[in-house]
C-alpha positions in Angstrom: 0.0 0.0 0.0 1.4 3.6 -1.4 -1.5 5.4 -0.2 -5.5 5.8 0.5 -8.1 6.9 -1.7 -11.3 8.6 -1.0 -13.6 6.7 1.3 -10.7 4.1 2.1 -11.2 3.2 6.3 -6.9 3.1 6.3 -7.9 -0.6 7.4 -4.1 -1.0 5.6 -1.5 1.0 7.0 0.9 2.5 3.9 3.7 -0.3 3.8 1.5 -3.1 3.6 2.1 -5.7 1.0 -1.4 -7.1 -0.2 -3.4 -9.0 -3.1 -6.4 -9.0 -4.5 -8.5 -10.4 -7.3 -8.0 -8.8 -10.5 -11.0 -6.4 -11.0 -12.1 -2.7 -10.0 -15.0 -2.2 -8.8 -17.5 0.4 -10.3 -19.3 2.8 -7.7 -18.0 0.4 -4.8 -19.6 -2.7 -6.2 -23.2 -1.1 -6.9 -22.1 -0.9 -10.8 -20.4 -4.2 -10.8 -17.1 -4.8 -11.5 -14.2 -4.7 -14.4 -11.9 -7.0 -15.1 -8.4 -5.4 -15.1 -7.0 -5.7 -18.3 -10.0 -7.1 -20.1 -11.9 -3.7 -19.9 -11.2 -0.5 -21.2 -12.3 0.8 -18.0 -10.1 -1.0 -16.0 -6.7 -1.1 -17.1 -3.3 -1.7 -16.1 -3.2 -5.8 -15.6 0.8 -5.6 -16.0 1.4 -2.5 -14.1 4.0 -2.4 -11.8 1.1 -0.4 -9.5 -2.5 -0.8 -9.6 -5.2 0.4 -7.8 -7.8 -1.7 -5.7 -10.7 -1.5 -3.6 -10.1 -2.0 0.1 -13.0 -4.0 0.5 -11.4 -7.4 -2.2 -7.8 -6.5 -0.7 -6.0 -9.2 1.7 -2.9 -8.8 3.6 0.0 -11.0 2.2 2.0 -12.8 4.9 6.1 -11.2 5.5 7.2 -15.0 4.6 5.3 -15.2 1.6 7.4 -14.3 -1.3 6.1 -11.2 -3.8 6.6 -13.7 -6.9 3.7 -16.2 -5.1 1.3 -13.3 -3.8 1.4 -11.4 -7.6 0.1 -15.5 -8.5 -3.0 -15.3 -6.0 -5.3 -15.2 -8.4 -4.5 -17.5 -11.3 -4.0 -20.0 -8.4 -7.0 -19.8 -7.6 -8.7 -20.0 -11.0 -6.3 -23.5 -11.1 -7.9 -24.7 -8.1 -11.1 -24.0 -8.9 -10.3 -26.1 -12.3 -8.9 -29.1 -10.6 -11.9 -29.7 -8.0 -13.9 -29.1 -11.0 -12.6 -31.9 -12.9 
């Protein structure tokens, strides 16, 4: 975390490493959501920065490495994939 924007609770102090799924959320969730990088809305999928909602961000662990925690979510759509199967 860099900094807070407007309406953020500061829930994550500045310095804090965290992940989240990959989409922004229009008018905090009320006008759905855009996929980063799949909407024109919502770009920046392989910025080295990107902005997210507080609300979908979760803290990542000081032992986990930055290489596994920028893998969160195409982990997850694996997983979702294998007990799918």
């Amino acid at each position: 975390v860099i900094g807070h924007g407007p309406g953020c609770s500061d829930q994550f102090p500045v310095g804090t490493r965290v992940t989240s799924i990959p989409i922004r959320l229009v008018d905090g969730g009320a006008g759905g959501a855009r996929i980063i990088g799949q909407h024109p809305d919502a770009k920046g999928s392989f910025g080295e920065l990107v902005v997210v909602a507080e609300v979908i961000a979760r803290p990542v662990s000081a032992d986990v490495h930055c290489d596994a925690a920028a893998l969160v979510d195409a982990f997850a759509v694996g997983e979702f994939y294998v007990r799918s199967a």
